[in-house]
C-alpha positions in Angstrom: 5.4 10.0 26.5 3.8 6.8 26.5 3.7 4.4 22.9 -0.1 4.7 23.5 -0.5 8.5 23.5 2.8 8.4 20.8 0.7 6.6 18.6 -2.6 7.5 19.2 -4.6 8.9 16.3 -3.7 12.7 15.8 -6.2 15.0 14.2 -5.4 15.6 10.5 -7.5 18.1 8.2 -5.8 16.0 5.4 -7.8 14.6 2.8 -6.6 11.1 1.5 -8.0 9.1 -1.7 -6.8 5.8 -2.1 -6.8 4.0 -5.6 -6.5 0.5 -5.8 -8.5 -2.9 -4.9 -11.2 -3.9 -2.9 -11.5 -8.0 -2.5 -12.6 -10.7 -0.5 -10.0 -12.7 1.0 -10.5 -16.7 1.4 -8.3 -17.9 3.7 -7.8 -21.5 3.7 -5.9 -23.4 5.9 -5.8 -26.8 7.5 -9.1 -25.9 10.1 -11.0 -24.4 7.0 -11.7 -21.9 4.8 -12.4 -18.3 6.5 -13.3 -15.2 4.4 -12.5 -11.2 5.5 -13.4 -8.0 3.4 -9.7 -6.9 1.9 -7.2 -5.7 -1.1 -3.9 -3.8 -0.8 -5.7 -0.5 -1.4 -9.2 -1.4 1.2 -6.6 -2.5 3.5 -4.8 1.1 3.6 -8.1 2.9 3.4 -9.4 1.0 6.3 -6.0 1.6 8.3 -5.9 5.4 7.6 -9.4 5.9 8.8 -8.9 4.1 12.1 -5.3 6.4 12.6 -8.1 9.3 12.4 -7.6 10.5 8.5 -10.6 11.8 6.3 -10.5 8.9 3.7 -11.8 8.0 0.3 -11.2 5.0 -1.5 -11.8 4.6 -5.3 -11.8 0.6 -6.1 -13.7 -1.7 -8.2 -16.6 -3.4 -7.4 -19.4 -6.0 -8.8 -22.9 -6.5 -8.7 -23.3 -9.3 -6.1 -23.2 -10.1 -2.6 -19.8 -10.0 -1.9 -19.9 -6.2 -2.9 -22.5 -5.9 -0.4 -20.3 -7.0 2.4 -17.1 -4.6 1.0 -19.7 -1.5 1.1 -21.1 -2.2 4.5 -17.2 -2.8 5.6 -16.0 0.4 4.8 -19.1 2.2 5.6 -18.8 0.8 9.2 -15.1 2.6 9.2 -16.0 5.6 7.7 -14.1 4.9 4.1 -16.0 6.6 1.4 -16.8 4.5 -1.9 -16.3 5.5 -5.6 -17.0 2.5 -7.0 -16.2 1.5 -10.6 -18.1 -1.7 -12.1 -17.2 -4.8 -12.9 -17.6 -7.2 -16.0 -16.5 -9.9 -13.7 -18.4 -10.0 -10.3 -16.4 -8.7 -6.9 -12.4 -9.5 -7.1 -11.3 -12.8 -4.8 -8.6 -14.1 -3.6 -7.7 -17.4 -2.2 -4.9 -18.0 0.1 -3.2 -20.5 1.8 0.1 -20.1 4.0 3.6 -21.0 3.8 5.4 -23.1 6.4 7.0 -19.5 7.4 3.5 -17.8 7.4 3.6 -15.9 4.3 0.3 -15.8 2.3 0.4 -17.5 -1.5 -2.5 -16.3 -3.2 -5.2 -17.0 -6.3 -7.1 -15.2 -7.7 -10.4 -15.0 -10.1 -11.4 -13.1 -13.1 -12.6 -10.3 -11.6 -9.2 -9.3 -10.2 -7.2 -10.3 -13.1 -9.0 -8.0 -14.8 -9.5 -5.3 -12.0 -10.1 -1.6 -13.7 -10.7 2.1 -12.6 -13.7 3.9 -14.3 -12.5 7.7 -14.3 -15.5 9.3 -14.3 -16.3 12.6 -13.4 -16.9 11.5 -9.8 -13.5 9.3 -9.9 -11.3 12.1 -11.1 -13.1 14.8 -8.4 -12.1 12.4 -5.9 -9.1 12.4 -6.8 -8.3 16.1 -7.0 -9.9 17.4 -4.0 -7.4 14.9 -1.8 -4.4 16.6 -0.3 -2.9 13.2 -0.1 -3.2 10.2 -2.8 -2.4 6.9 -2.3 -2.2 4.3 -5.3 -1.7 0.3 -4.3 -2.1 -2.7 -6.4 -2.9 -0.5 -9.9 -2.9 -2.5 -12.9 0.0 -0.9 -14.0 0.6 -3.7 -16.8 -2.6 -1.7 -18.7 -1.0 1.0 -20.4 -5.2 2.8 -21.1 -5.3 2.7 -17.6 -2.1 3.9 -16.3 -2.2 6.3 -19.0 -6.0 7.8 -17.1 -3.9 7.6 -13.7 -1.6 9.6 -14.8 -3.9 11.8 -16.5 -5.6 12.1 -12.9 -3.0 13.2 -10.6 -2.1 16.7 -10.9 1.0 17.8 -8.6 2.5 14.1 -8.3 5.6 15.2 -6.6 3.8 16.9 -4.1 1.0 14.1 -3.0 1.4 11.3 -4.7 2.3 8.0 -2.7 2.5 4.5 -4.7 3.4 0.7 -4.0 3.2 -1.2 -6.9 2.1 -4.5 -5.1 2.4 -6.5 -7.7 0.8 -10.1 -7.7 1.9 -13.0 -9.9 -1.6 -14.4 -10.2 -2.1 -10.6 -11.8 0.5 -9.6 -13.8 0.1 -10.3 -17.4 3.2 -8.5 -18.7 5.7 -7.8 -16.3 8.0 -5.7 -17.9 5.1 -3.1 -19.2 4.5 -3.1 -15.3 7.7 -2.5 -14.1 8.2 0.4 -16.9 5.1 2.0 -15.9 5.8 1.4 -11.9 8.9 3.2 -11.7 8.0 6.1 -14.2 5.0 6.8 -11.9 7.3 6.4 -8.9 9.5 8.4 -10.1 6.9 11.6 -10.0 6.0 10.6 -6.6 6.3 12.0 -3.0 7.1 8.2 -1.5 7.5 5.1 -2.9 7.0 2.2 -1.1 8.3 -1.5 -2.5 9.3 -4.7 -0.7 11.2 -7.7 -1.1 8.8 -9.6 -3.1 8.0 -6.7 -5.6 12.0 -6.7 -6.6 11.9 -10.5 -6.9 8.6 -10.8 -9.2 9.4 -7.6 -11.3 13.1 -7.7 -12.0 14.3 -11.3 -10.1 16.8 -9.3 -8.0 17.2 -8.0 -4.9 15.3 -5.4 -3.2 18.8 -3.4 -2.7 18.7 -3.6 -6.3 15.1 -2.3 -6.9 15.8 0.9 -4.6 19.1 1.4 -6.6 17.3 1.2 -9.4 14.6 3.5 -8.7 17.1 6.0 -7.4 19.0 6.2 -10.4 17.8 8.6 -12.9 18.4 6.6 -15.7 16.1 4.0 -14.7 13.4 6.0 -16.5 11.0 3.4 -17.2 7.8 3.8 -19.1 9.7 1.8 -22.0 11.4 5.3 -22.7 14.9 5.5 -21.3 16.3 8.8 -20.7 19.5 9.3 -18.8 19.2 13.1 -18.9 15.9 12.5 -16.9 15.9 14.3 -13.3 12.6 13.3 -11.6 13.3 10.9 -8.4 10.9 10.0 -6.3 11.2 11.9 -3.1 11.6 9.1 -1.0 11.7 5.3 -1.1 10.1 3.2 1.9 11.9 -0.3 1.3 10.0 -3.1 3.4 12.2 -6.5 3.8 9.5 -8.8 6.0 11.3 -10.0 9.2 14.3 -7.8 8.2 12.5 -4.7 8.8 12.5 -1.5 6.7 14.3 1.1 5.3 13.6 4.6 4.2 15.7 6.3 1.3 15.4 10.0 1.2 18.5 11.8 -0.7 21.2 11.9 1.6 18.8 10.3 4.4 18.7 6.4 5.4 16.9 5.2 7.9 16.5 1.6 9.0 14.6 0.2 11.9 14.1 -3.8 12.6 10.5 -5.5 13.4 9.3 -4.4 17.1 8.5 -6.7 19.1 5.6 -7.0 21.4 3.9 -9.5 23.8 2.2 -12.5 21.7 3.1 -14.5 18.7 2.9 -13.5 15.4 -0.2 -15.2 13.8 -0.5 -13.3 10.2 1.4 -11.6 8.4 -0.7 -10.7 5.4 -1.6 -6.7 6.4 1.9 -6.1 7.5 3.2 -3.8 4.5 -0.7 -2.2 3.7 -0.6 -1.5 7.7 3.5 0.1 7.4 2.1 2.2 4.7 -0.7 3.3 6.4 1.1 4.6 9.4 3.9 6.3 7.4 0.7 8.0 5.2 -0.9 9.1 8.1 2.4 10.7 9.3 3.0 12.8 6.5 -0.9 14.1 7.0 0.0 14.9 10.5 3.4 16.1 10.5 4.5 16.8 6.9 6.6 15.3 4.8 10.1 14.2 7.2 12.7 15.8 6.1 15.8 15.2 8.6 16.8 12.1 10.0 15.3 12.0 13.3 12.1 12.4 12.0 12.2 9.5 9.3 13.2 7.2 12.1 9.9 8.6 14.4 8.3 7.6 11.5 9.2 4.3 10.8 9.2 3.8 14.5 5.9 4.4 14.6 5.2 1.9 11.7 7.2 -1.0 12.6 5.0 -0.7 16.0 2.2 -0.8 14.3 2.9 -3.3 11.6 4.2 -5.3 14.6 0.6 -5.2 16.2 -1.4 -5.9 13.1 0.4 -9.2 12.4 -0.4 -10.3 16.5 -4.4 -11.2 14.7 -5.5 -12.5 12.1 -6.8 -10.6 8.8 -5.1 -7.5 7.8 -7.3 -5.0 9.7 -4.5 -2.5 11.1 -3.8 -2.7 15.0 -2.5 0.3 17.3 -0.8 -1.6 20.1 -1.4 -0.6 23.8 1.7 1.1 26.0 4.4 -1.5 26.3 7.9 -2.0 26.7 9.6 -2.4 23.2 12.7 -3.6 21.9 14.4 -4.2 18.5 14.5 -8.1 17.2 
């Protein structure tokens, strides 16, 4: 089988609702300052509809142009919009690069103060989704991460959530990580990189997944040792190092894939890894054995590898070619 037909999109009859942030990214760099429709959350949505996945992405949005080009993005793909208003306008942030390519970001009002509205609209959206996907909640606001949780019914059985956390963001770190890894711990996968373990506990991220695997590490600002919910499995992303999977007796680790061109942007590398590892539970179901967690992060690296071969964060399904571990 060829990596083109391997990774081709598959048809799914899943439903997927993703609940997160919508932005507009200003890229500025030495040449000037470019601007592309994204957010953690937009950026999965986008990434699941283009792997062939019914999609649904619950995000906030303002009253002003810059809205405007978000809906007419996602319409293009075929993401469906609940929208929840803003106080502040459309979220933004502004970028710039490090020497190793990694994007430093600022950001306005808007998404320092970014919110879900759950409505009667929000919450059907949510429960009709065989799949839910959470990236880049506010999970510092204890109202709303107390209506999230409210939401989700049968966590352990749908729920997927990466924290993305965001310095610019965060105004009280340790209420997010309590209320990241007590919603993680309900969860079906959790995904979490490098920089998450650094910002939210200035550690490692061998640490973080320790951490998250232990059930004492209740969070929530309740400790429990007694406590017996784990998340079902933990997708650990490391940048250039690659990524691991952690599911019970199960570990799984497969190193960036490389493919013809230079890397020119790293930016939708983790939203496009979580995409394709989403879109393989719709296909396949959740992986349960080894051999099928490493098809699976197989198939994400490959893609991840593409995405960051162009600029933006739109996902990328490379061609057929040869491969070969870094």
């Amino acid at each position: 089988m060829g990596m083109t037909e391997a990774l081709a999109p598959a048809p799914s009859r899943k439903r997927v609702t993703v609940v997160g942030d919508a932005l507009i990214d200003e890229l500025r760099d030495p040449h000037g300052s470019r601007e592309f429709v994204g957010g953690a959350a937009l950026n999965v949505a986008i990434g699941l509809a283009l792997l062939g996945e019914e999609v649904t992405l619950i995000a906030m949005l303002g009253d002003d142009e810059p809205a405007e080009r978000i809906r007419a993005y996602l319409e293009q793909h075929g993401v469906r919009l609940v929208e929840s208003p803003s106080a502040h306008g459309t979220s933004r942030a502004i970028s710039d690069r490090s020497e190793g390519g990694e994007p430093r970001y600022e950001f306005n009002m808007a998404a320092k103060h970014r919110s879900i509205r759950f409505d009667a609209t929000t919450l059907a959206a949510v429960d009709e989704a065989d799949l839910v996907v959470v990236s880049c909640f506010p999970f510092d606001d204890r109202p709303q991460f107390n209506a999230l949780v409210d939401a989700i019914h049968r966590p352990g059985e749908r729920l997927i959530v990466d924290g993305n956390p965001r310095s610019g963001m965060l105004a009280d770190r340790d209420a997010f990580l309590a209320n990241f890894e007590a919603f993680a711990a309900r969860s079906l996968l959790v995904k979490v990189g490098d920089e998450d373990a650094d910002l939210l506990l200035g550690n490692s991220l061998e640490a973080f997944v320790s951490r998250l695997r232990s059930p004492s590490a209740s969070g929530g600002g309740s400790a429990d040792p007694s406590r017996s919910e784990l998340p079902r499995a933990i997708l650990a992303t490391a940048g250039r190092d690659g990524a691991v999977v952690h599911a019970g007796e199960v570990v799984v680790q497969e190193d960036i894939v490389v493919l013809p061109g230079s890397i020119v942007d790293t930016m939708g590398a983790g939203d496009a890894t979580l995409s394709a590892i989403v879109h393989h539970i719709a296909v396949h179901g959740m992986p349960t054995t080894t051999d099928a967690w490493s098809d699976a992060l197989r198939e994400a690296m490959t893609i991840a590898a593409a995405t960051v071969r162009h600029e933006g964060a739109l996902l990328r399904v490379p061609a057929d070619e040869a491969l070969s571990p870094s």
